[in-house]
Each structure stands twice: as C-alpha cells, then as structure tokens.
C-alpha positions in Angstrom: -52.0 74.7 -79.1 -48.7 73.8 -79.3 -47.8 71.5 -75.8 -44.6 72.3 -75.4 -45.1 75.9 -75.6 -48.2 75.9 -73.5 -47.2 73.3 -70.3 -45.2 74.8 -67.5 -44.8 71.0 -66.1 -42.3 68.8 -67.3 -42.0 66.1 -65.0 -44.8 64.5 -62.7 -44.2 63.2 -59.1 -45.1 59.4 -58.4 -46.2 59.0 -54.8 -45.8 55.1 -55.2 -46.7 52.8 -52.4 -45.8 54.4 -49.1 -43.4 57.2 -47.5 -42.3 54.9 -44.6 -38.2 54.3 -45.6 -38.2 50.3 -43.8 -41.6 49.8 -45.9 -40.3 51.0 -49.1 -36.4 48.9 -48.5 -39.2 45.7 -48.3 -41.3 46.6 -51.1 -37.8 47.1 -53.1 -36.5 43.7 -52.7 -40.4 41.9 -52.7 -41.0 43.9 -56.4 -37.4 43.3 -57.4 -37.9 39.3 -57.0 -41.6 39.3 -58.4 -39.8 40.9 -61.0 -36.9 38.8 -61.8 -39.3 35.9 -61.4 -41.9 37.4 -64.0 -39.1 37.7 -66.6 -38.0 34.3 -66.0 -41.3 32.6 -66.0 -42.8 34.3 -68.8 -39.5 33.9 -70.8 -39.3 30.0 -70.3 -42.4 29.7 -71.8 -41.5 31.5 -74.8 -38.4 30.0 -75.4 -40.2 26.6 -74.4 -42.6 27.2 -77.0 -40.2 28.6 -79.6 -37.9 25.8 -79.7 -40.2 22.8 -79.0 -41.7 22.4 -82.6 -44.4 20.1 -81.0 -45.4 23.4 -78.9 -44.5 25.4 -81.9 -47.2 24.4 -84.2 -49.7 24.1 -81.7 -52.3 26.8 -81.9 -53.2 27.2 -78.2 -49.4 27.4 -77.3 -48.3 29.8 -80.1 -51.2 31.9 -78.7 -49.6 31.2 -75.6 -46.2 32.2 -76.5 -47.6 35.8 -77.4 -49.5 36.2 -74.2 -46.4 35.6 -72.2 -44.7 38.1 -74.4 -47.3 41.0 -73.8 -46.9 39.9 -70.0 -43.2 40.8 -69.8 -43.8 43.2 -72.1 -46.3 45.1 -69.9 -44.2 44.4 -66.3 -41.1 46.1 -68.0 -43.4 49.6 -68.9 -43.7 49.8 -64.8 -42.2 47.5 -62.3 -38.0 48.5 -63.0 -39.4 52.0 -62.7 -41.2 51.2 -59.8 -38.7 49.1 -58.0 -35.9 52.4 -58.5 -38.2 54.5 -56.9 -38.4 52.6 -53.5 -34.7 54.0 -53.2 -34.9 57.7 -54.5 -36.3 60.5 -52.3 -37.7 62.4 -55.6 -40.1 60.0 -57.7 -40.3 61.9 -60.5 -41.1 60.8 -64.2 -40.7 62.9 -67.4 -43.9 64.4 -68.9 -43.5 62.3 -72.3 -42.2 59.6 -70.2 -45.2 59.3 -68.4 -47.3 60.0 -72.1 -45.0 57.1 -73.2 -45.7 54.6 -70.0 -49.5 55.8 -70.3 -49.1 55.1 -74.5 -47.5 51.1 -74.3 -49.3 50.4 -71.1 -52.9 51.0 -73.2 -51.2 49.3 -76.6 -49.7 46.1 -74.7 -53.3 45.8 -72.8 -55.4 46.0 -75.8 -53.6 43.4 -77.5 -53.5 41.0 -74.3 -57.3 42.2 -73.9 -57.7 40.7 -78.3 -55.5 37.9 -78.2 -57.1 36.5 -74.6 -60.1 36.4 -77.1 -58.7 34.8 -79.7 -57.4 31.9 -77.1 -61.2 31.7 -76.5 -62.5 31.4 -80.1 -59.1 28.7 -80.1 -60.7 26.4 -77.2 -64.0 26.5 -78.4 -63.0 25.3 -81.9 -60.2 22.9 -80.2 -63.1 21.3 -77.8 -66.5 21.8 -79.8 -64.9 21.3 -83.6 -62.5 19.0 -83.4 -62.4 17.5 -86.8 -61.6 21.1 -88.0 -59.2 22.2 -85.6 -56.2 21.9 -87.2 -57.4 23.4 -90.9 -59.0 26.6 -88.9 -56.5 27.4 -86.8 -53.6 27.0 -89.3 -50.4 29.0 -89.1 -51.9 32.0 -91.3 -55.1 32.3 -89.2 -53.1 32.5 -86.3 -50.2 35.0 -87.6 -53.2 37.2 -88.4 -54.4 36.8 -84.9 -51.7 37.9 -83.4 -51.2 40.7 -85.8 -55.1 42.0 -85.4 -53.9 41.8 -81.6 -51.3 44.7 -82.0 -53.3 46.6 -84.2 -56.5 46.7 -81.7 -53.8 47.7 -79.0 -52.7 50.1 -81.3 -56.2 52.1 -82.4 -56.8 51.2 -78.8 -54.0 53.5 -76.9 -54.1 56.2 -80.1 -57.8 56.5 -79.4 -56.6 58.4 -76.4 -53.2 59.2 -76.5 -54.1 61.3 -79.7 -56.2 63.9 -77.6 -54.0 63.4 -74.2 -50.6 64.6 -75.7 -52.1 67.8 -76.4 -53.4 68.6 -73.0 -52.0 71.8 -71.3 -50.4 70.9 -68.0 -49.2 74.0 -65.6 -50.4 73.2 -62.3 -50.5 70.1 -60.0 -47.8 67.4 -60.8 -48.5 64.6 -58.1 -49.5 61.2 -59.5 -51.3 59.7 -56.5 -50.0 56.0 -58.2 -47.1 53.7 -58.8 -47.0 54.4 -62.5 -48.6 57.0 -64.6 -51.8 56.0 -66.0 -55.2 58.4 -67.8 -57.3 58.1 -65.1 -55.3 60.0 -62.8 -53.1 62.2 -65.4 -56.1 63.3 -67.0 -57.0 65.2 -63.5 -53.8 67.4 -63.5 -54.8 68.7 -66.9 -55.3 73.0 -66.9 -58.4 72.6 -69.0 -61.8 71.1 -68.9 -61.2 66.7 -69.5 -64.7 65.7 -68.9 -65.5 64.1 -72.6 -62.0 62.9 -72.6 -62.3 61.4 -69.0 -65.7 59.8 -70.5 -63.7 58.7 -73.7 -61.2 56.8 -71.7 -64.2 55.2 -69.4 -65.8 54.0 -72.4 -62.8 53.1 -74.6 -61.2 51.7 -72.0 -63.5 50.7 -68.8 -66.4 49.5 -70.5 -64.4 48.0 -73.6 -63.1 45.9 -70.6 -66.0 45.0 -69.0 -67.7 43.5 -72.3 -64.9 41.6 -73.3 -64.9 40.4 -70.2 -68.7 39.3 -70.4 -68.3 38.0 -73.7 -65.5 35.5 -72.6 -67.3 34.4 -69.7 -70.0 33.6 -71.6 -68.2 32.1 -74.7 -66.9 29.3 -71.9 -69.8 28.8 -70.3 -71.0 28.0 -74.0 -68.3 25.6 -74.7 -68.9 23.7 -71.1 -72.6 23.6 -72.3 -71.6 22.2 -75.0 -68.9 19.9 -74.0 -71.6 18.4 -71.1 -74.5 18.1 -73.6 -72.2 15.2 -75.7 -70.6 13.7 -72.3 -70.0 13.8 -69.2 -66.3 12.7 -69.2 -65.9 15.1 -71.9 -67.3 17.8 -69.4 -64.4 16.9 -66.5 -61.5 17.4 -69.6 -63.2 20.4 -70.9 -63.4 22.1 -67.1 -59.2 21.2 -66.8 -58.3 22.5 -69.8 -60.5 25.9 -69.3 -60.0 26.4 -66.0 -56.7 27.9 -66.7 -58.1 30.4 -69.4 -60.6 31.3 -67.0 -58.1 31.9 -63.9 -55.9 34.3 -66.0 -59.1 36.3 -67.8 -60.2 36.6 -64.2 -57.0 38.0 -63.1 -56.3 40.3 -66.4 -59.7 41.9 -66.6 -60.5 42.2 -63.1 -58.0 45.1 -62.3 -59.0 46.9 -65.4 -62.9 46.8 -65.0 -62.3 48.4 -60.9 -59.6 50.8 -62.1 -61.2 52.0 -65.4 -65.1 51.6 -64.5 -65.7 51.2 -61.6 -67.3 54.4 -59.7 -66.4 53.8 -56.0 -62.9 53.0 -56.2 -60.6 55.2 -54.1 -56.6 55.8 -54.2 -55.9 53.0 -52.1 -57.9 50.7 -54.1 -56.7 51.8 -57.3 -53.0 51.5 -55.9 -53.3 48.0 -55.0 -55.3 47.1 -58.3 -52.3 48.8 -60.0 -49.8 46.2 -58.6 -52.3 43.4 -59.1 -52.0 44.5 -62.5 -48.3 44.7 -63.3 -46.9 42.2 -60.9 -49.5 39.9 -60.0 -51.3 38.5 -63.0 -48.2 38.8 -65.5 -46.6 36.3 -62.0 -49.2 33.9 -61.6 -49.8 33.2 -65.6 -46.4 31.5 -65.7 -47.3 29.6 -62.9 -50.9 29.0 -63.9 -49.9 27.3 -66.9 -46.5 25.7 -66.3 -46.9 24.1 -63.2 -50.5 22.8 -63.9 -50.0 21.6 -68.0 -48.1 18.3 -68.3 -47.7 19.1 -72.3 -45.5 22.2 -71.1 -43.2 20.3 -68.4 -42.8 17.7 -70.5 -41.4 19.9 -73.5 -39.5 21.8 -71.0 -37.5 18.6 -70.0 -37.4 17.6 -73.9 -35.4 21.3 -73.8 -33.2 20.3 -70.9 -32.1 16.9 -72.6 -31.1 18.1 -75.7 -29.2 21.2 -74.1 -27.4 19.0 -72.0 -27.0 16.3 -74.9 -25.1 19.2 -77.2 -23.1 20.1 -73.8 -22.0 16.2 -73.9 -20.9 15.9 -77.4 -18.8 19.4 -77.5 
C-alpha cells in the first residue's frame, strides 16, 4: 500500500525535554553551547588531522579523523532541531522528516558502531604486532575501512527503514522524545509492528550489545597480552586504551539501554537520548585532545605555521 495514499499523519509532535517555559529558555542556551562546542571540538580534530601529515598518515588518527566526522555528523541529525524547539510552542517534525532523522541517525551509528571496531583491530595490531604495523594498516587497508564503515551503516539503517517507510500512520502523532527514533515511531503505526519492533531489537539492540562484548573483550586481550611480555609495556598499553575504552563505553552504552534493554521507561530513554547526541559526540573531543600529547602538539605545529603565513603576507 501506497503511504502516501494510506497515512492521514503528516507531521509528528516532539514532546522534548520539559513543558516548563524557564526550563526550556535553560536547556536552549545549555544544548546551544554543547552544541557549538561539539562542532568545534570535533572539527579541530579533523582539520588537525587533515593538515598535520604526521597525523595524516597515522592509522589510529585517520581512524580518528572519521570518528569525529560521524560525531558531528550525528549531533547535526538532532541537536539544531532540538535546540529550535526549546523556543516554539508546536514541536512538530515532518513525517519523512522524522523517516529521514530516524534513516541517518541508524546509517551514521552503524558506521561509528564499524569503525570503533576497526580502531580496535588498529590498537591491537599497533601494540601486539608492532613490526607489522605500518604494512597492515597501510593507506588502502584503511580507506577500505572507512568505506566498509558506511556501507554497514548503510545495510544497517535500510535493514529497517525499508519496511518502516511503508507503515500506515493515521492515528496518534506524539513522539514521547527529543528526536524521532524506531523504538517509539514504530508504536504510532495503524497496523500490527511486532516482527518489525523485534527486527529493530535484534538489528539494532542486540547488534549493539555484541559489538559491544566483542570490543571489551578484544582489549582485555590486548592488555593480556601487552602484561604477559612486560610490565612497563602493560602501564603504556592501559594509557593508550583507556581512551578507546572511555568512548566505546560512552557510544554503546546509550544504545544497548535504549534499543535492548526491557525495563527502560520514557524518562530513561529521554536522558539516554541526550547522552547520545550531546554527550558522548562532547566528551570524545575532550577525551582525546586534552589527554594525547601527539594531538596538542600537532595542534600547536598548526598554530605556528598559520601564524607564520600571517607574518610573511
């Protein structure tokens, strides 16, 4: 069936954060600077590691480079919408808006979700294989990394998308959330979405889960390692990781609660929905700029020559 002929909805209703007008003038100018300081964060490291050709060919930071672009990339889908709405009465979103929102929140997730375990397979080879580091990870290995990462993002959110697009919806159009996501979308359907609401638990929930696992125990596996040859090796290993481990922690932990797990309410889900957007895209800038010496350091290499070519003209 046709959706446009068979939906009597064409916009949804976002009930965001609060109804309380003083709460929602502070949320406006909190999101609004979490915002502007996720764009600029997140940007500095990829023009850092863009025009610093030590960073440049450097596996972990090329990796790192693309992670930062999937951040921004995935604060844009919700927080400007988001932070507009703290100042309208009415806030609505467009039916294929929302489909859109729902469609590159699930392709820039899957893709973060890939390339945080390709930054993985990248430490362990870095710290356990030394000696082959730099002919494993070479520039076609990790173009094709970042390539498989946008094409698992992309099966990912068509794996769903493909069957939620032609949902009939002519009833209910309050999204009990910030931004439009399946969980709750799915609900407002006029038809019968258990096996898709089961699709998008597996496909998206549980995929989340075990890649979750399977990165927590690929590090424990490299610190194994590392401790097994030396100790001191151990203590270098655990700074370097650390870091990885602190923004998987931060990426998959919304997901798994939003996506899987059962006893999660509106509230919950509300607050793991900011976490999501806001939070972790804020703190990975911070995580790894303020805490990686080889980062400030080519960011002040940056700052010299900029203000060398200012000099000379």
């Amino acid at each position: 069936m046709d959706m446009i002929n068979s939906s009597m909805v064409t916009d949804f209703v976002l009930l965001g954060l609060t109804n309380t007008w003083e709460l929602e003038i502070f949320f406006f100018f909190i999101f609004l600077l979490a915002y502007v300081a996720i764009m600029a964060g997140n940007l500095l490291i990829v023009v850092t590691v863009t025009f610093d050709s030590l960073l440049y060919s450097t596996p972990m930071y090329f990796l790192l480079g693309n992670l930062s672009f999937l951040d921004m990339s995935i604060s844009t889908i919700t927080t400007p919408k988001m932070v507009t709405d703290f100042l309208r009465e009415n806030k609505t979103i467009s039916l294929w808006g929302c489909m859109a929102q729902m469609f590159f929140l699930h392709l820039l997730g899957g893709g973060e979700m890939t390339l945080l375990i390709v930054m993985a397979v990248d430490r362990y080879i870095a710290i356990c294989k030394p000696l082959h580091y730099t002919s494993i990870m070479n520039r076609r290995v990790l173009v094709g990394s970042v390539l498989l990462s946008w094409a698992v993002g992309f099966v990912h959110t068509m794996s769903q998308m493909v069957f939620t697009i032609t949902l009939p919806f002519c009833g209910p159009n309050i999204v009990d959330d910030i931004f439009c996501d399946l969980p709750r979308v799915l609900k407002l359907a006029c038809t019968e979405t258990y096996v898709l609401e089961l699709l998008v638990t597996v496909d998206s929930g549980l995929l989340s889960f075990i890649c979750f696992i399977l990165l927590l125990i690929s590090y424990t596996v490299i610190l194994v390692s590392v401790r097994r040859r030396s100790s001191g090796g151990l203590s270098k290993a655990l700074s370097t990781l650390s870091a990885h481990i602190t923004v998987v922690t931060l990426f998959f932990g919304p997901i798994i609660f939003i996506y899987a797990w059962p006893f999660s309410g509106f509230s919950v889900d509300k607050f793991l929905s900011v976490f999501y957007s806001i939070i972790t895209p804020l703190l990975n800038p911070i995580i790894y700029t303020l805490r990686n010496q080889e980062m400030k350091a080519a960011i002040s290499r940056l700052r010299t020559k900029h203000i060398l070519r200012i000099n000379l003209y």
